[in-house]
N, CA, C, O and CB atoms as a CASP TS submission, in Angstrom:
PFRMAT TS
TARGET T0000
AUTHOR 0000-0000-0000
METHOD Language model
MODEL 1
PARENT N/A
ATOM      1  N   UNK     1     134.113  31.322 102.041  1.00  0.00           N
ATOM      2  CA  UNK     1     134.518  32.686 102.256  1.00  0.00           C
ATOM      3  C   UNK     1     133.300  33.507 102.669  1.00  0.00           C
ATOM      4  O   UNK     1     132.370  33.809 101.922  1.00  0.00           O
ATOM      5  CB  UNK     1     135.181  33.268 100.994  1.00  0.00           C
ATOM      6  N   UNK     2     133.402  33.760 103.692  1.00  0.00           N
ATOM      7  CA  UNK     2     132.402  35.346 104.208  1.00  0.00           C
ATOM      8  C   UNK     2     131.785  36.713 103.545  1.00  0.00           C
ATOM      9  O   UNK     2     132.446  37.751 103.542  1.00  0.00           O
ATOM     10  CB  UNK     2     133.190  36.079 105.085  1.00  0.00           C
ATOM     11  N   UNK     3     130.751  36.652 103.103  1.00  0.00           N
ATOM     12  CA  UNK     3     130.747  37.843 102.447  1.00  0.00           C
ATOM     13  C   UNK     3     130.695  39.005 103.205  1.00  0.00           C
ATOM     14  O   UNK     3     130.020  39.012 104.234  1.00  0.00           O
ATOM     15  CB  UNK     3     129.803  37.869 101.633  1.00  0.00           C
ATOM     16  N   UNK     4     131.209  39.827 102.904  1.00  0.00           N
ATOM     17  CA  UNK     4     131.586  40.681 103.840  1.00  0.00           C
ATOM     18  C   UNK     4     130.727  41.808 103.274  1.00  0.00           C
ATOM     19  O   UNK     4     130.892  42.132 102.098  1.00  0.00           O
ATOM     20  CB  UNK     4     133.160  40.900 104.003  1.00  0.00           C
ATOM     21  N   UNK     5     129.734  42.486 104.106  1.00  0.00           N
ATOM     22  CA  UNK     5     128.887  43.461 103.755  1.00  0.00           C
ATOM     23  C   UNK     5     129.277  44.448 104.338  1.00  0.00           C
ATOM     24  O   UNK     5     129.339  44.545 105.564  1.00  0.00           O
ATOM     25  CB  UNK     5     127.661  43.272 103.949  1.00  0.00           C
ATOM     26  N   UNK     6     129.744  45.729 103.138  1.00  0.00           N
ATOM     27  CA  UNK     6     129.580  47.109 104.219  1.00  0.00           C
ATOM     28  C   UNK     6     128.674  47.995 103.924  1.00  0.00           C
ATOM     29  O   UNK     6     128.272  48.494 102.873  1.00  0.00           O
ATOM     30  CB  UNK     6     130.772  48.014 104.350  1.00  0.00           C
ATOM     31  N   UNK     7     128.314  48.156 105.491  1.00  0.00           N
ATOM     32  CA  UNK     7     127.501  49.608 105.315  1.00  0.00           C
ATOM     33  C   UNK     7     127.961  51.067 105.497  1.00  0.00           C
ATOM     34  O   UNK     7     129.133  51.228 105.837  1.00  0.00           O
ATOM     35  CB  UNK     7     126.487  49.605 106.197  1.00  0.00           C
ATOM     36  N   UNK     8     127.249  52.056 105.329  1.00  0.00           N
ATOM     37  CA  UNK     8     127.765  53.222 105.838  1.00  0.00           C
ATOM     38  C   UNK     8     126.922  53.864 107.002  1.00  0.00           C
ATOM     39  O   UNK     8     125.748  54.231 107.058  1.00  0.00           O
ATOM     40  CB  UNK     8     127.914  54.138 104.731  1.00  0.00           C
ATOM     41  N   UNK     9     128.058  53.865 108.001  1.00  0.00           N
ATOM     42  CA  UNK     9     127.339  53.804 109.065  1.00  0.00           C
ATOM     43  C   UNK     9     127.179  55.609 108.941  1.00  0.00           C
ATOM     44  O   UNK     9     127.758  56.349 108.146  1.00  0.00           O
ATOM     45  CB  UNK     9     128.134  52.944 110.497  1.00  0.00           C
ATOM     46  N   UNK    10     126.024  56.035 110.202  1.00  0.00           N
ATOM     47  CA  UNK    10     124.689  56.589 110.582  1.00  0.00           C
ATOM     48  C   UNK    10     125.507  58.045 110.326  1.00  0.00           C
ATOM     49  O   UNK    10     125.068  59.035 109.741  1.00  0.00           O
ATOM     50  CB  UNK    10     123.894  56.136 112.334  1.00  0.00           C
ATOM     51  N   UNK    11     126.688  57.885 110.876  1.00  0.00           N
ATOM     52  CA  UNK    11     127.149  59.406 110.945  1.00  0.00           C
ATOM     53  C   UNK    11     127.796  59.589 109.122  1.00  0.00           C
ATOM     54  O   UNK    11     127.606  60.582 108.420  1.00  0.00           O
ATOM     55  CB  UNK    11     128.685  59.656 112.494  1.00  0.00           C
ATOM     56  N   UNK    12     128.088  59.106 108.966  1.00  0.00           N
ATOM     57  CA  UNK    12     129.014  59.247 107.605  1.00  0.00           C
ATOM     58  C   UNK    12     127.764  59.315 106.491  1.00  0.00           C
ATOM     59  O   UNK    12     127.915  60.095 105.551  1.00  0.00           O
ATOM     60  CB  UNK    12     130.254  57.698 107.294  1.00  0.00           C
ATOM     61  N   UNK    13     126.557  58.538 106.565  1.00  0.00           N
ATOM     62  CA  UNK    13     125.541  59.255 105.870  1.00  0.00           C
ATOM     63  C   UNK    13     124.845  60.438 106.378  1.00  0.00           C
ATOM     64  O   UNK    13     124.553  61.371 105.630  1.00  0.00           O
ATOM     65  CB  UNK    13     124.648  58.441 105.609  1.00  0.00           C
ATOM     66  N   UNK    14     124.580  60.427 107.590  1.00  0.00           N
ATOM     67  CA  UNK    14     124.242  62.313 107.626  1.00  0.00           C
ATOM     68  C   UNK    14     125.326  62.815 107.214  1.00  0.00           C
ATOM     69  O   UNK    14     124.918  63.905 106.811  1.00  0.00           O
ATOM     70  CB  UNK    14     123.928  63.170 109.160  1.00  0.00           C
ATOM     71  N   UNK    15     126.826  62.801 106.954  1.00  0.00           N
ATOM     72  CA  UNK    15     127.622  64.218 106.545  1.00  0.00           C
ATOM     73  C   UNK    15     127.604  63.990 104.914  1.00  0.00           C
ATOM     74  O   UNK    15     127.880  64.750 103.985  1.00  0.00           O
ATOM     75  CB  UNK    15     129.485  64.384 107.285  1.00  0.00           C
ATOM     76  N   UNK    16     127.163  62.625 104.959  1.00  0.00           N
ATOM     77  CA  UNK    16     127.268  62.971 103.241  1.00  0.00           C
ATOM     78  C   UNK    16     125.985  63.317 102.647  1.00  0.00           C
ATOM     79  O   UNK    16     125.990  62.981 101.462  1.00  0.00           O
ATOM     80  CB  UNK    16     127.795  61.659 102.306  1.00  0.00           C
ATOM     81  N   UNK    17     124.788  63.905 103.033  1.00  0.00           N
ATOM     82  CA  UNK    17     124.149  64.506 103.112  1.00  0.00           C
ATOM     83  C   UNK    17     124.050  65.942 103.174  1.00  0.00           C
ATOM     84  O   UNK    17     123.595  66.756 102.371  1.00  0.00           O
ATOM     85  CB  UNK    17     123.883  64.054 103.625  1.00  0.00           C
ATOM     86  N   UNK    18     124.564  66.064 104.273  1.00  0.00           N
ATOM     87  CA  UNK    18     124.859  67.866 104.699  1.00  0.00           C
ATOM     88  C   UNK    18     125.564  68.316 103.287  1.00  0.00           C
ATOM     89  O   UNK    18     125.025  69.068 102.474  1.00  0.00           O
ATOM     90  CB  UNK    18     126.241  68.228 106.367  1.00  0.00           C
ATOM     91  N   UNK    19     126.928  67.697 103.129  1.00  0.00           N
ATOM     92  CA  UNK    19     128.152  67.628 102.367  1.00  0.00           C
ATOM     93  C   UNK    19     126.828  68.055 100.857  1.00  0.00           C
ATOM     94  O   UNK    19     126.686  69.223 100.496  1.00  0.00           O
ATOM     95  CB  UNK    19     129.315  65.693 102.500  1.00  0.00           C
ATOM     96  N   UNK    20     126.229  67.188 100.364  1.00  0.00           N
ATOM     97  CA  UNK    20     125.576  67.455  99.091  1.00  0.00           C
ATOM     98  C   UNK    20     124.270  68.374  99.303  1.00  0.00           C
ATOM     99  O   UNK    20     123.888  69.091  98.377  1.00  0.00           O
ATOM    100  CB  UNK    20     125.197  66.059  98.400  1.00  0.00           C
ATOM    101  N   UNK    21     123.527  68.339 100.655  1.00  0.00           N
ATOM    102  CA  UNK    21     122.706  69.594 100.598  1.00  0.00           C
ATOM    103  C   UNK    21     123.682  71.055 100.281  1.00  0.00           C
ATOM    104  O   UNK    21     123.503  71.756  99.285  1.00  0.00           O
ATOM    105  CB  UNK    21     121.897  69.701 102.150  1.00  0.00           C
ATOM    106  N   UNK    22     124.438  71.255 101.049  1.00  0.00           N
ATOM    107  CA  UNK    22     125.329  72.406 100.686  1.00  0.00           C
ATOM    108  C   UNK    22     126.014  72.754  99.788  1.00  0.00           C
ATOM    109  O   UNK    22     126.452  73.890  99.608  1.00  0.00           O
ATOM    110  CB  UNK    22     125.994  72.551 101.244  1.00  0.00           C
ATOM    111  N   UNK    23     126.198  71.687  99.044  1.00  0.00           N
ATOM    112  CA  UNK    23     126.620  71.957  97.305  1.00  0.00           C
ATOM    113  C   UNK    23     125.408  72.462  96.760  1.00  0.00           C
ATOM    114  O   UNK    23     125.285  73.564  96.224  1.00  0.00           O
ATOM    115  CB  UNK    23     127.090  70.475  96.297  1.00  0.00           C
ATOM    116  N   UNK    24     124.357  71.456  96.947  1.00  0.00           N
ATOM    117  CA  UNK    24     123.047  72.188  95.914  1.00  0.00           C
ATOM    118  C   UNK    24     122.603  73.655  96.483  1.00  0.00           C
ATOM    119  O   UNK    24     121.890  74.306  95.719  1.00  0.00           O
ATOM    120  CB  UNK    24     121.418  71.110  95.950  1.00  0.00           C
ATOM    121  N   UNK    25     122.907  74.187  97.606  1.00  0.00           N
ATOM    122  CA  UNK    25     122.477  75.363  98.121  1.00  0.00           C
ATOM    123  C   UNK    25     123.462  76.392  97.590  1.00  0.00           C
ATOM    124  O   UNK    25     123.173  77.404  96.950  1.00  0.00           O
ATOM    125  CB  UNK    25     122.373  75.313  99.633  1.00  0.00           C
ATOM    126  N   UNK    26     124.837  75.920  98.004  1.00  0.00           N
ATOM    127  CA  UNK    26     125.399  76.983  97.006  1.00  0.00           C
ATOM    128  C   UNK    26     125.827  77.104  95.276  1.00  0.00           C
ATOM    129  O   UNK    26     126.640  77.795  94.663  1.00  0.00           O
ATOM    130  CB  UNK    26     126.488  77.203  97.600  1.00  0.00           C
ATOM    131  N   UNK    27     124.883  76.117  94.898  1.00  0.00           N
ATOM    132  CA  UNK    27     125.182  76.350  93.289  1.00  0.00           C
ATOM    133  C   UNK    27     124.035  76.899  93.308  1.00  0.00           C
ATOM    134  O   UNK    27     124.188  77.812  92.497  1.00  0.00           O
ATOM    135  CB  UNK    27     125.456  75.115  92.113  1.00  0.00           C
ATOM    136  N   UNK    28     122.889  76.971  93.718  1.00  0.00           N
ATOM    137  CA  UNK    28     122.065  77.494  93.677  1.00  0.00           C
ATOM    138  C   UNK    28     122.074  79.092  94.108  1.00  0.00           C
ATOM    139  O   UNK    28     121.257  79.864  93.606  1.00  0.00           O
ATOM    140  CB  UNK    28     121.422  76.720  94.193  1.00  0.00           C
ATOM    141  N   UNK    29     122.831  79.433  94.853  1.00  0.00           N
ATOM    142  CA  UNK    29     122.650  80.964  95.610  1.00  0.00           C
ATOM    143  C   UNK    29     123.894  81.527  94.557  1.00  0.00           C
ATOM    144  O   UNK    29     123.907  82.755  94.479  1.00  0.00           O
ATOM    145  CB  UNK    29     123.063  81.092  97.780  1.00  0.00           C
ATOM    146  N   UNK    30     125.125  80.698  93.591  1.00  0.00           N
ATOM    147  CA  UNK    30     125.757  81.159  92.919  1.00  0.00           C
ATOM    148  C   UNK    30     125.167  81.429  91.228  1.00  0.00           C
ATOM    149  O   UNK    30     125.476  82.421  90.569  1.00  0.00           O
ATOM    150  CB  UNK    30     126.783  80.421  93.193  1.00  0.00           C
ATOM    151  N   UNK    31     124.528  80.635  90.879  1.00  0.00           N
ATOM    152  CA  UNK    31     123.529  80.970  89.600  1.00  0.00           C
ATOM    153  C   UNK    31     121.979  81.874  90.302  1.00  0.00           C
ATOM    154  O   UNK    31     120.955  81.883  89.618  1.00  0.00           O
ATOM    155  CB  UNK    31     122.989  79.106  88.717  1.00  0.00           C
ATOM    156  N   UNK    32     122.000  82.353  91.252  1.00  0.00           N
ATOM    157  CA  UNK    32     121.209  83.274  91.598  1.00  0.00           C
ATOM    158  C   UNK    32     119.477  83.008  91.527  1.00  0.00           C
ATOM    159  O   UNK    32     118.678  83.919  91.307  1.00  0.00           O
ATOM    160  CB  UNK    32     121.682  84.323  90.780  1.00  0.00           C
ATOM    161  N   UNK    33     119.041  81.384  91.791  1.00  0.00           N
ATOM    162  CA  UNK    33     118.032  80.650  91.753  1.00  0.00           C
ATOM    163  C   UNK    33     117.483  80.772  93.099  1.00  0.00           C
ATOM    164  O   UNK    33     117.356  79.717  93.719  1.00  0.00           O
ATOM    165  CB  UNK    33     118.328  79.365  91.309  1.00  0.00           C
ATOM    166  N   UNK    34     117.172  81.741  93.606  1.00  0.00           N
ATOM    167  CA  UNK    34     116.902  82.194  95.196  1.00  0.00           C
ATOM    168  C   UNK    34     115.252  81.890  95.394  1.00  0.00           C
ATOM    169  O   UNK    34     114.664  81.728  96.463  1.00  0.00           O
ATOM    170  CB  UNK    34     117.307  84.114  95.509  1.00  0.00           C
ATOM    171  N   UNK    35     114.611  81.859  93.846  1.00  0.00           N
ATOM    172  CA  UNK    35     113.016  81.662  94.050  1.00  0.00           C
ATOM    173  C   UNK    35     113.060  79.919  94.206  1.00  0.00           C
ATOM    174  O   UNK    35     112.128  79.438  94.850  1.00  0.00           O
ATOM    175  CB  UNK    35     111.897  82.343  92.455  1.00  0.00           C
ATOM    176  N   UNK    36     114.222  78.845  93.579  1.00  0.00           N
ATOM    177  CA  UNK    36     114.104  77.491  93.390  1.00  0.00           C
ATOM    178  C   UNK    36     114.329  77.115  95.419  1.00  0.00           C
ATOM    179  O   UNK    36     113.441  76.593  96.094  1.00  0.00           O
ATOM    180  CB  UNK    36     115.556  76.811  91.983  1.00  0.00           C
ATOM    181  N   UNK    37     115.271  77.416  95.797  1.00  0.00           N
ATOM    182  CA  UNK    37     116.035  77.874  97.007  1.00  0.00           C
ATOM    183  C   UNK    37     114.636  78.398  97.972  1.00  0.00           C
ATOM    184  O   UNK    37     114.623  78.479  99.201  1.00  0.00           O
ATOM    185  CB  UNK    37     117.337  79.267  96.567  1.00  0.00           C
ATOM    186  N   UNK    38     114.124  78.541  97.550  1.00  0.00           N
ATOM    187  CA  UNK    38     113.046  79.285  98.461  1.00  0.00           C
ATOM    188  C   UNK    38     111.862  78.017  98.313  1.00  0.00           C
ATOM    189  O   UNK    38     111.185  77.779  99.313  1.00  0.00           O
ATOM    190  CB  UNK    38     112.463  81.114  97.749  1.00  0.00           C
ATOM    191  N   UNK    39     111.682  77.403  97.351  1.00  0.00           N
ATOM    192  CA  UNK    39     110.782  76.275  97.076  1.00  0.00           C
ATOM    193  C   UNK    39     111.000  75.254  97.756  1.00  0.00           C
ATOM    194  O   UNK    39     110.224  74.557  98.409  1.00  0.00           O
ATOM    195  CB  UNK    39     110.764  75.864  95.873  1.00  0.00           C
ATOM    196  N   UNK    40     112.322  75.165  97.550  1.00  0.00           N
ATOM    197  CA  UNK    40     112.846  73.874  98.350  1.00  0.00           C
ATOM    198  C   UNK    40     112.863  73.771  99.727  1.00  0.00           C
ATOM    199  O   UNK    40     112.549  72.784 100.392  1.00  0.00           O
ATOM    200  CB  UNK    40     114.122  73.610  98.079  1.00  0.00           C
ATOM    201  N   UNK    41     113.340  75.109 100.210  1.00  0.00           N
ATOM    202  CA  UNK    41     113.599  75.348 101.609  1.00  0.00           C
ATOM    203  C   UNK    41     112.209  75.063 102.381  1.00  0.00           C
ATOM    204  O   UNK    41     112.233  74.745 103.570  1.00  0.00           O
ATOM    205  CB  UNK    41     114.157  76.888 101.835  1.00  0.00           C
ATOM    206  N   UNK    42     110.955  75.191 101.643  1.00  0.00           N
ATOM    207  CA  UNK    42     109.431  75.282 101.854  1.00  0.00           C
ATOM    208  C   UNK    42     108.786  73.523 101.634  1.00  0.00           C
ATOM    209  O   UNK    42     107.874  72.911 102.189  1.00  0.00           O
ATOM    210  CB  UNK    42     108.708  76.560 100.497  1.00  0.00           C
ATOM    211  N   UNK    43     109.219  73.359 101.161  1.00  0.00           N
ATOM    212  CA  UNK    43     109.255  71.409 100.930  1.00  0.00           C
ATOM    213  C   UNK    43     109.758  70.750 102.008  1.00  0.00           C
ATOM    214  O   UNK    43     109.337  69.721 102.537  1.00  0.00           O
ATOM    215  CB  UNK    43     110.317  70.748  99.657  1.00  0.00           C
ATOM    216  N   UNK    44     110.954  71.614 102.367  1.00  0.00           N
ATOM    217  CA  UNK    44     112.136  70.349 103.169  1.00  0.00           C
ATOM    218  C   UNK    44     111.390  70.551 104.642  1.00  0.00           C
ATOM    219  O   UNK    44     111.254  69.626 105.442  1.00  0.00           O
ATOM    220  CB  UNK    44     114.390  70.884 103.239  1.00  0.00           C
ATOM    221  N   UNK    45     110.991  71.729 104.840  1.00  0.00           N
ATOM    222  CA  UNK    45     110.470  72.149 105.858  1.00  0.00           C
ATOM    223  C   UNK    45     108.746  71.748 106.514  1.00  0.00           C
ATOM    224  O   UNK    45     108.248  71.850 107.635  1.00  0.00           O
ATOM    225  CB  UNK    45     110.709  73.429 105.539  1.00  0.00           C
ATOM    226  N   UNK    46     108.214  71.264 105.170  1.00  0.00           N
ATOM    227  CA  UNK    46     106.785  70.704 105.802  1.00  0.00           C
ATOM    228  C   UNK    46     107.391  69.040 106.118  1.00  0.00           C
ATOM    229  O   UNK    46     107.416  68.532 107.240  1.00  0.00           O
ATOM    230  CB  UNK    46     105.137  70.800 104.406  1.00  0.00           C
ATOM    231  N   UNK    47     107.875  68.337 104.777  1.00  0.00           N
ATOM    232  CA  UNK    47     108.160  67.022 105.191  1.00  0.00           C
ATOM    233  C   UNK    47     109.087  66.936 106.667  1.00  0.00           C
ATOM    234  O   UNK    47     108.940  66.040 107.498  1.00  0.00           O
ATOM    235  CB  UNK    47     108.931  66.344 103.932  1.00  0.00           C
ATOM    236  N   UNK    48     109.872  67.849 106.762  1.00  0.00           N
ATOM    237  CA  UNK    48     110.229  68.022 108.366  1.00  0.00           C
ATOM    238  C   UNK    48     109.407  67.785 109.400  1.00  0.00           C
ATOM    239  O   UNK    48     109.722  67.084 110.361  1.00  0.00           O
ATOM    240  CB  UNK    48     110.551  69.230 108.684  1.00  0.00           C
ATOM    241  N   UNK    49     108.078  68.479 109.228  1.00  0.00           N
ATOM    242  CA  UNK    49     107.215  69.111 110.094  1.00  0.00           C
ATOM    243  C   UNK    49     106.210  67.695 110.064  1.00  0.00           C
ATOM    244  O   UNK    49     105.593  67.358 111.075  1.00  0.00           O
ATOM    245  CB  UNK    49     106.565  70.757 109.519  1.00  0.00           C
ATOM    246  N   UNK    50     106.163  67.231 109.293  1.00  0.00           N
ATOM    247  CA  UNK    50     105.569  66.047 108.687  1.00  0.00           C
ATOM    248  C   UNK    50     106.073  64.993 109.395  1.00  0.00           C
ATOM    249  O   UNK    50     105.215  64.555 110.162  1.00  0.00           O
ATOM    250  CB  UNK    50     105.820  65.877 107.246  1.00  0.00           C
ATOM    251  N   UNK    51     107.449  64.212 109.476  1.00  0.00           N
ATOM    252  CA  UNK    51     108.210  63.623 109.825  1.00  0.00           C
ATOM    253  C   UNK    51     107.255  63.563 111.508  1.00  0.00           C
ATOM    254  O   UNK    51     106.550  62.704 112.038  1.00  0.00           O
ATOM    255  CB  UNK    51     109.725  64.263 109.468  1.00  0.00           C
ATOM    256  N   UNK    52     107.663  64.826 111.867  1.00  0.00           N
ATOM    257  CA  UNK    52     107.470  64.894 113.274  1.00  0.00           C
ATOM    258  C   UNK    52     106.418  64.754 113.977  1.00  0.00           C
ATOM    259  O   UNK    52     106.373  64.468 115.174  1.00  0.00           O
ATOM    260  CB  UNK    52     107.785  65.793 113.636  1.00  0.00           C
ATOM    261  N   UNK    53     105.206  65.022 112.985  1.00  0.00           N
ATOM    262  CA  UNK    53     103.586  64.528 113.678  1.00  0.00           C
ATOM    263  C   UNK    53     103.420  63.526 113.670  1.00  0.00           C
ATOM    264  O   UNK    53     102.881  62.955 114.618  1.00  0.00           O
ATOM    265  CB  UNK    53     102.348  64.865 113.178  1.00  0.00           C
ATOM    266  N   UNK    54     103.817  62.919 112.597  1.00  0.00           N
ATOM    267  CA  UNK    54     103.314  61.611 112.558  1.00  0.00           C
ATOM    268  C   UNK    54     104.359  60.559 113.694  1.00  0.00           C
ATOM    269  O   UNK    54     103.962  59.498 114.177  1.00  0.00           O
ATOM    270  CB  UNK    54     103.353  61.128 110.817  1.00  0.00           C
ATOM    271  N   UNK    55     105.606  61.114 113.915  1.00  0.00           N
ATOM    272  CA  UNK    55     106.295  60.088 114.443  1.00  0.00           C
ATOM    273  C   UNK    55     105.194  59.684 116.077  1.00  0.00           C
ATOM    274  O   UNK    55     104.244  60.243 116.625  1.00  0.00           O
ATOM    275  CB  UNK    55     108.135  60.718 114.680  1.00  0.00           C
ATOM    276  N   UNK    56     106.088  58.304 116.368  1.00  0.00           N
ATOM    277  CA  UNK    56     105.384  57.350 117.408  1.00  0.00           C
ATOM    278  C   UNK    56     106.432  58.190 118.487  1.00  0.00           C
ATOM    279  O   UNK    56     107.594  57.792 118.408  1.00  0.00           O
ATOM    280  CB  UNK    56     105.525  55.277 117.177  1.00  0.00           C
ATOM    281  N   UNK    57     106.234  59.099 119.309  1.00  0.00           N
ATOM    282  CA  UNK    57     107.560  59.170 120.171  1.00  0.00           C
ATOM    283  C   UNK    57     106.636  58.667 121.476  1.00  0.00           C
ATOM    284  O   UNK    57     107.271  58.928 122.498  1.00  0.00           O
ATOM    285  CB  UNK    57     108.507  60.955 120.305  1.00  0.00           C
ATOM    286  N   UNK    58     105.366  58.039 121.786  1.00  0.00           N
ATOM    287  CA  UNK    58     105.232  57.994 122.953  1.00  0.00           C
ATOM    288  C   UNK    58     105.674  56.489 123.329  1.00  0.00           C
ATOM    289  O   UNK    58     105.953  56.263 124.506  1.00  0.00           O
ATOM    290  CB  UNK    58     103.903  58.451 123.284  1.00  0.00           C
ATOM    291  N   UNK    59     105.763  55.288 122.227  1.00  0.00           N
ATOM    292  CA  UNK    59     106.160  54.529 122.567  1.00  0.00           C
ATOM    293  C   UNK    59     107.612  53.763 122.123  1.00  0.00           C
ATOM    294  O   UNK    59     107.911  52.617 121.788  1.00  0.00           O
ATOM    295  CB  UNK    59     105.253  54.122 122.535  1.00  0.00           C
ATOM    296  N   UNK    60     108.486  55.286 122.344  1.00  0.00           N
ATOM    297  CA  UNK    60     109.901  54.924 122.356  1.00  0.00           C
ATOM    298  C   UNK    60     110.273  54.934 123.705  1.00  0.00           C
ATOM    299  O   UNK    60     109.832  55.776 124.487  1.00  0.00           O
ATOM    300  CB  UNK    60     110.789  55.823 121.547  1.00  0.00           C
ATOM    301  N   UNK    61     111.529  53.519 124.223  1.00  0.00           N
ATOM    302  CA  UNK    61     111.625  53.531 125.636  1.00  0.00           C
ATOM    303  C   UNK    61     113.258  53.260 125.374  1.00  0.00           C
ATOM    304  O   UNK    61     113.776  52.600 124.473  1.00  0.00           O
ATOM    305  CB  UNK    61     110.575  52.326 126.607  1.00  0.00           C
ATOM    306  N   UNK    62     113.878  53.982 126.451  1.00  0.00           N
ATOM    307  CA  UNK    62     115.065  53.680 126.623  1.00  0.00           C
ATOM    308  C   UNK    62     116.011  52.433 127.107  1.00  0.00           C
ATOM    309  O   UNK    62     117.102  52.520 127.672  1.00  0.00           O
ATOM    310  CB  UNK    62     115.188  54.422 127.154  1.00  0.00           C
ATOM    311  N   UNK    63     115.171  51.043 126.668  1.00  0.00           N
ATOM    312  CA  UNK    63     115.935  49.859 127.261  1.00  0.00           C
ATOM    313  C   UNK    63     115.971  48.981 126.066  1.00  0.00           C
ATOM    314  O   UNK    63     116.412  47.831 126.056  1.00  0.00           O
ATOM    315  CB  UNK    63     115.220  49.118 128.610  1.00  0.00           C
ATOM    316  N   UNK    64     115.234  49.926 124.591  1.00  0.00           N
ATOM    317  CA  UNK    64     115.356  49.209 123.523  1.00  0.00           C
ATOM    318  C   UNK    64     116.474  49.212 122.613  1.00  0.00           C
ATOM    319  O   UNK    64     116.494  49.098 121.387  1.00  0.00           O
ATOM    320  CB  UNK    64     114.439  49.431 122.941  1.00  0.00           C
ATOM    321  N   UNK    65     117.605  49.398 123.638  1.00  0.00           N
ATOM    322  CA  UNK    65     119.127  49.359 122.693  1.00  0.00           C
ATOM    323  C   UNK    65     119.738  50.038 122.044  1.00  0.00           C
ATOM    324  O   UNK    65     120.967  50.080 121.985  1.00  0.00           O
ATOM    325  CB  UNK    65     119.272  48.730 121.892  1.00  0.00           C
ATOM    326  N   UNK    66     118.490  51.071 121.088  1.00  0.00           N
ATOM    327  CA  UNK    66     119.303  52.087 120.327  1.00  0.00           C
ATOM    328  C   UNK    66     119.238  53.283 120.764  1.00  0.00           C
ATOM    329  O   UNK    66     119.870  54.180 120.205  1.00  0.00           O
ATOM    330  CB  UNK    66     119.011  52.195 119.054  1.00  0.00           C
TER
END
């Protein structure tokens, strides 16, 4: 018998992402934690910024499939 592996594919984990960032944003803006909300927003935003220097984009080529 085959084991049958599933994954969750690419789109269905970004929305289940979004889906739980936006819960924690609005329990947060509803218990009125706007300084935690402001910390975070300042975190998510360097590792963003982070993400992006460091990435390799000069040797991504368009015949590598994905």
């Amino acid at each position: 018998m085959a084991k049958k592996e599933q994954k969750i594919s690419r789109r269905k984990l970004a929305l289940l992402w979004a889906v739980l960032v936006g819960i924690v944003v609005g329990v947060l803006i509803y218990f009125e934690q706007i300084s935690v909300l402001y910390v975070l927003a300042t975190f998510s935003l360097t590792a963003l910024l982070l993400v992006v220097a460091f990435a390799d984009l000069e040797n991504i080529g368009f015949d590598q499939g994905e």
